[in-house]
N, C-alpha and C positions, 0 to 999 in steps of 0.2 A: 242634500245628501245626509244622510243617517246613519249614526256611528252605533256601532250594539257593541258592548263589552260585556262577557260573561266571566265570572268568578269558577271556577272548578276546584269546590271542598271533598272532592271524590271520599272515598272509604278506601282509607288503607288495606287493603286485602291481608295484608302482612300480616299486620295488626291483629286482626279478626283470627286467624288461627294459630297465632302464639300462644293462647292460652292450651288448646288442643296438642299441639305440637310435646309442647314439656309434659303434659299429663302422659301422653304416650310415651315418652320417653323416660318420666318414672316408673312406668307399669313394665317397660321391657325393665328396665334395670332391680325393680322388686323380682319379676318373676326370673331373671338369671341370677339371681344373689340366692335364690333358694337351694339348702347345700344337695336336694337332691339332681336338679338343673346340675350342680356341679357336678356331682360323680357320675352324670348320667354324660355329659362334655368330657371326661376323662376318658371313659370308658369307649366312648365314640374315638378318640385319639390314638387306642390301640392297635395293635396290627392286628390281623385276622386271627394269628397263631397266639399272638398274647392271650389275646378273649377266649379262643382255645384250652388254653393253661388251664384258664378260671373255669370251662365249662359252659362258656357262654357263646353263642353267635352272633352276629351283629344284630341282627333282625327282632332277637329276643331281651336286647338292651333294655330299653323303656318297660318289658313287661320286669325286668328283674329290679331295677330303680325303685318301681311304682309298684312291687307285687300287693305287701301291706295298707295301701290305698283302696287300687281300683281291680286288682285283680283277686279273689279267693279262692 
């Protein structure tokens, strides 16, 4: 009778995307640390009649955040 013993050094799965893992999770954290993400979050936290006050609708948030960017 014949014994077989195998070793199993498998690949930690884990391992392999830990380094992917924290990248992503610096890139969210750069790109909400940006103050326009922030006022663009505040402004999203208003009530319908606040943004009102200012002139603004929700829908037209991001274009007034980002007008100087991406919008002319």
């Amino acid at each position: 009778m014949a014994t077989l013993t195998t070793t199993h050094t498998g690949l930690n799965i884990t391992a392999v995307f830990k380094p992917f893992v924290a990248l992503g999770k610096f890139l969210v954290q750069l790109g909400e640390s940006n103050a326009r993400v922030q006022v663009m979050r505040k402004l999203m936290e208003m009530s319908d009649e606040e943004l009102a006050k200012r002139g603004l609708k929700r829908e037209d948030i991001v274009q007034h955040v980002f007008a100087d960017k991406f919008y002319i």
